[in-house]
N, CA, C and O of each residue as an XYZ file, in Angstrom:
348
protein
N     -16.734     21.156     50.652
C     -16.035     20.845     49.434
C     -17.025     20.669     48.279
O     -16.809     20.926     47.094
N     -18.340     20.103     48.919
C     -19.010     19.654     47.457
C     -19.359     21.210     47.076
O     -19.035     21.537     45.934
N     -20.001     22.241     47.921
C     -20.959     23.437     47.567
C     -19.474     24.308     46.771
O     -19.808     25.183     45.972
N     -17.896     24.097     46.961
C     -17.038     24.782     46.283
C     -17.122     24.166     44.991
O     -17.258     24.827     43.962
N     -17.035     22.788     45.023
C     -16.772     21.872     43.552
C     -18.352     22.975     42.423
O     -18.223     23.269     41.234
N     -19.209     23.213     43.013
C     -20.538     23.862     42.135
C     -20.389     24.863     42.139
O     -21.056     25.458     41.293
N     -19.514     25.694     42.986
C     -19.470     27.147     42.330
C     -18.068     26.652     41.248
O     -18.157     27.120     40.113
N     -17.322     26.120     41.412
C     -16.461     25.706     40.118
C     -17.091     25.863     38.835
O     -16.970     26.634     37.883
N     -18.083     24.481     39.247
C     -18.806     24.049     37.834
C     -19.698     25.731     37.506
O     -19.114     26.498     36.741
N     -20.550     26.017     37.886
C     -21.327     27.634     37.919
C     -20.704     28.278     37.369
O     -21.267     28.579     36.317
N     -19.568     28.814     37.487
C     -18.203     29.416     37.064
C     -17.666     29.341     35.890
O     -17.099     30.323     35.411
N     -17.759     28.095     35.191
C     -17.446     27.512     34.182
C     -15.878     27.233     33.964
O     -15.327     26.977     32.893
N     -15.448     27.314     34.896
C     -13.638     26.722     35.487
C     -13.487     25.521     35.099
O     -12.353     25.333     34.660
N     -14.239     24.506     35.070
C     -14.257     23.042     34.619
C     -15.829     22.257     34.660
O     -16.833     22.520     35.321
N     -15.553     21.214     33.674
C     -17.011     20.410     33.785
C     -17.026     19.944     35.039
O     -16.232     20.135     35.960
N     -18.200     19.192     34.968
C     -18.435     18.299     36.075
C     -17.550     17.073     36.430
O     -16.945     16.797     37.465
N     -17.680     16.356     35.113
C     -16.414     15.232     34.751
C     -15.035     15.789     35.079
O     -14.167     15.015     35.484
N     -14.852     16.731     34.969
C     -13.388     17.193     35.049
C     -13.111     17.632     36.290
O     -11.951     17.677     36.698
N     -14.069     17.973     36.964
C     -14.141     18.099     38.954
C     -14.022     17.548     39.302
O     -13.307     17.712     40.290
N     -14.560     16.030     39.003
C     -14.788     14.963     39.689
C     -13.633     14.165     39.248
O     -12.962     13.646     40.140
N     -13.196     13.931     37.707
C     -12.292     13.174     37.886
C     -10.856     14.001     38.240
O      -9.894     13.301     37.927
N     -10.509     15.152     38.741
C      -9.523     15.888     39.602
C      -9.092     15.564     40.712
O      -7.918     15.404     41.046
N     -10.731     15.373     41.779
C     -10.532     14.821     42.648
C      -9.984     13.612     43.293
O      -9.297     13.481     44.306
N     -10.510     12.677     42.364
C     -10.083     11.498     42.570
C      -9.023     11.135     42.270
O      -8.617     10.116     42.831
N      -8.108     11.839     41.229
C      -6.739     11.402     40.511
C      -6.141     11.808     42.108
O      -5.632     11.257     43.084
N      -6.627     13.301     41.593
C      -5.460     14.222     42.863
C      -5.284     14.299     44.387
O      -4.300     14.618     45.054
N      -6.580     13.896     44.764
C      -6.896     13.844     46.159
C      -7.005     12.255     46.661
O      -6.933     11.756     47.784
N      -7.156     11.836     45.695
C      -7.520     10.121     45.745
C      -8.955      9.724     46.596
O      -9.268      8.819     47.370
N      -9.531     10.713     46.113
C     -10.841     10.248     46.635
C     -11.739      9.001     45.937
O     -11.469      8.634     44.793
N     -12.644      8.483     46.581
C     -12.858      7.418     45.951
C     -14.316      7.389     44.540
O     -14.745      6.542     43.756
N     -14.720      9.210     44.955
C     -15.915      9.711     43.876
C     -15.849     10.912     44.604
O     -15.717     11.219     45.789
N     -16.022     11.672     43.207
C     -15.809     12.898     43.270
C     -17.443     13.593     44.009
O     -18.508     13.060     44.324
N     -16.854     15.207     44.057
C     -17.702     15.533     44.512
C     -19.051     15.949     44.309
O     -19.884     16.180     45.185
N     -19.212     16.034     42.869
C     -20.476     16.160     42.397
C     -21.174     14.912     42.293
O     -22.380     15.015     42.516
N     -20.763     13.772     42.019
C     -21.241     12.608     41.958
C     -21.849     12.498     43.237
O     -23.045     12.266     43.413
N     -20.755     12.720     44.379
C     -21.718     12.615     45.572
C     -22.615     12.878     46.034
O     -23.430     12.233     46.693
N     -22.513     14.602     45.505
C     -23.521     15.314     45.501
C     -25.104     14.389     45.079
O     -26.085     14.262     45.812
N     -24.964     13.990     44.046
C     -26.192     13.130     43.451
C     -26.095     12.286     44.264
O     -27.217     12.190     44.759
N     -25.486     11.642     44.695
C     -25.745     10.095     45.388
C     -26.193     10.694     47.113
O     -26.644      9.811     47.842
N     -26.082     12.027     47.690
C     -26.753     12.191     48.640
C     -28.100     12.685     48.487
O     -29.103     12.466     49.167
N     -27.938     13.338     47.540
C     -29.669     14.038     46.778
C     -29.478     15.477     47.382
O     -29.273     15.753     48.564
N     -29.591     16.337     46.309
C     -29.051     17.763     46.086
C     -30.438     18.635     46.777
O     -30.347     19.849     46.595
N     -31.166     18.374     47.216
C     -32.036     18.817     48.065
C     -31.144     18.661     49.699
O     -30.892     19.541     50.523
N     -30.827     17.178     49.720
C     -30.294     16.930     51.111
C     -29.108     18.260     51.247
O     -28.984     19.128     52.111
N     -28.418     18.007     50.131
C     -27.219     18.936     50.223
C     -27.562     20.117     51.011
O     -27.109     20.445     52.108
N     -28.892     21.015     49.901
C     -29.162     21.878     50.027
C     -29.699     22.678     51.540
O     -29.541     23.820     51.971
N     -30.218     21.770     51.934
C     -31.123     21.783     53.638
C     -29.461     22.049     54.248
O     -29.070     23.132     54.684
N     -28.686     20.882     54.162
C     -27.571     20.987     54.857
C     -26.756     22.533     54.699
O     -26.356     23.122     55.703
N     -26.622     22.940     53.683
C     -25.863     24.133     53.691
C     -26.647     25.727     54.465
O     -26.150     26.626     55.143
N     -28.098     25.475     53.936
C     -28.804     26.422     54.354
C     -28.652     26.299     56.017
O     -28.314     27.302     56.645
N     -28.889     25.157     56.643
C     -28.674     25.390     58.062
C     -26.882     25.842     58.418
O     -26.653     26.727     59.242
N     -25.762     25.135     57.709
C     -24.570     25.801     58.270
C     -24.470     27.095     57.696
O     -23.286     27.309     57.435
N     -25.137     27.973     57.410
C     -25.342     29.364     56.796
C     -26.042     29.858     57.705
O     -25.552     30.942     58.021
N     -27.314     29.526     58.537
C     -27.674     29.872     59.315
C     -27.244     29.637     60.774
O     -27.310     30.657     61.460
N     -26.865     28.649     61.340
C     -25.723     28.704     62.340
C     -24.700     29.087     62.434
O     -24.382     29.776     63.404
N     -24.007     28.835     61.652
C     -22.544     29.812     61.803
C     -22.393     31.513     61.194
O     -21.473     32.296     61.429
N     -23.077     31.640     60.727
C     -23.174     32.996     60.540
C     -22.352     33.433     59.512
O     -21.876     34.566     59.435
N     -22.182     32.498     58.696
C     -20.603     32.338     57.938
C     -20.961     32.872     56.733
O     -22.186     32.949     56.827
N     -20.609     33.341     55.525
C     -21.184     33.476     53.926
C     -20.708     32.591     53.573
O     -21.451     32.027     52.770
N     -19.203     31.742     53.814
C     -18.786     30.954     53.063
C     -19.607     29.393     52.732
O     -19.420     28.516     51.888
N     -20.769     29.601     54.064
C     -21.327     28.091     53.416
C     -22.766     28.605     53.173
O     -23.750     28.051     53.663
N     -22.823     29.706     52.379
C     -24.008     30.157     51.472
C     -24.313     29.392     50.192
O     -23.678     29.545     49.149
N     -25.120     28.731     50.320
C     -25.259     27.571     49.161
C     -24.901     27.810     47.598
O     -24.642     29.010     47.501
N     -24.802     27.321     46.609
C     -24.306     27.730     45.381
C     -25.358     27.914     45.015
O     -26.296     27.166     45.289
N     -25.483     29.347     44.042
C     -27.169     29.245     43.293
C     -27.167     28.094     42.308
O     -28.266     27.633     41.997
N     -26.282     27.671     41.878
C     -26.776     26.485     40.530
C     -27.621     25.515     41.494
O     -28.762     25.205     41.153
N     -27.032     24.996     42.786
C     -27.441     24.120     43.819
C     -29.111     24.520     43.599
O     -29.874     23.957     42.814
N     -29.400     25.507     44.403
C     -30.782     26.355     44.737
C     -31.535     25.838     43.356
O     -32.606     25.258     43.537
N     -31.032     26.008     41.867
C     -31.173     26.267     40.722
C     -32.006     24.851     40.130
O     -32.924     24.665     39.332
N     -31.271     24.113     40.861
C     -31.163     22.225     40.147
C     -32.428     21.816     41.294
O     -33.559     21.366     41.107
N     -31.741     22.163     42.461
C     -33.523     21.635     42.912
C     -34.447     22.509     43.323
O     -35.080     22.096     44.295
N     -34.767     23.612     42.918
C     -35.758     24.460     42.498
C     -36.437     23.426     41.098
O     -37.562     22.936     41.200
N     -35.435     23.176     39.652
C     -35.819     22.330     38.977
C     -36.255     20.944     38.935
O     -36.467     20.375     37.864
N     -36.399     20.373     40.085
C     -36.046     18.733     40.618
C     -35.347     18.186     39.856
O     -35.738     17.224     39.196
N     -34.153     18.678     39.777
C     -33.136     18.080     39.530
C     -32.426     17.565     41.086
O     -31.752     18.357     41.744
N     -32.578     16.723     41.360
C     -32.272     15.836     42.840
C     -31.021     15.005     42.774
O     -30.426     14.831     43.837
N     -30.528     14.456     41.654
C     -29.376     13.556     41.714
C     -30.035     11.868     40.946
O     -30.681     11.494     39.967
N     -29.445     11.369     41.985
C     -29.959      9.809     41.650
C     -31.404      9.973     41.762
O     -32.119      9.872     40.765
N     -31.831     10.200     42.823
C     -33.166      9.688     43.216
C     -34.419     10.605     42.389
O     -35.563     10.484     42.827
N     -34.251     11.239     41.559
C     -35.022     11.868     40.330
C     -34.537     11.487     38.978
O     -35.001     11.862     37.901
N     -33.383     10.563     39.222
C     -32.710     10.625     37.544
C     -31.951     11.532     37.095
O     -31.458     11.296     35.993
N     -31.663     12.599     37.635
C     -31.036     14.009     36.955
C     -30.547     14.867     38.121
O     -31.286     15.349     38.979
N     -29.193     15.007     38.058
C     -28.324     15.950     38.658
C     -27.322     16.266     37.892
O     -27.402     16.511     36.688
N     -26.118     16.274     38.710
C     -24.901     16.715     38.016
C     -24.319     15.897     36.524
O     -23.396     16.181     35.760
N     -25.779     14.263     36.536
C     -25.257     13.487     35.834
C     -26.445     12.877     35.719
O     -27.393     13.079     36.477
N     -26.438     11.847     34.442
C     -27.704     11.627     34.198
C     -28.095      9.778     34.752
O     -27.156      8.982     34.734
N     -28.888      9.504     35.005
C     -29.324      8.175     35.678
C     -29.993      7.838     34.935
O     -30.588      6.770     35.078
């Protein structure tokens, strides 16, 4: 869900704010998914998707390039100050 919520945002379908607060109205989640994204650290994300891309053999969990993009930039989330949102 989070690597779909960033091809959203990539896409330019909606902000970040507007992903996140979607989710939570609509799904009743308790933080959206880009936020999470930062609060796990977008590197972590990133490791994570690259291995279910490589185990399952799947394209669908081929990481988002903005993902690749942000921490190629160290853009990390919380734990750099800068992700989907600013710290």
């Amino acid at each position: 869900m989070i690597n779909e919520a960033i091809f959203v945002l990539q896409e330019g379908i909606a902000s970040a704010a507007e992903i996140d607060e979607g989710m939570r109205l609509g799904c009743n989640h308790p933080i959206g998914p880009l936020a999470l994204a930062d609060l796990v650290g977008l590197d972590t994300l990133l490791s994570v998707m690259e291995v279910f891309q490589r185990d399952f053999g799947d394209p669908k969990y081929r990481p988002a390039p903005l993902l690749k993009e942000m921490v190629s930039a160290g853009m990390l989330g919380r734990k750099s100050g800068k992700g989907f949102y600013g710290y």
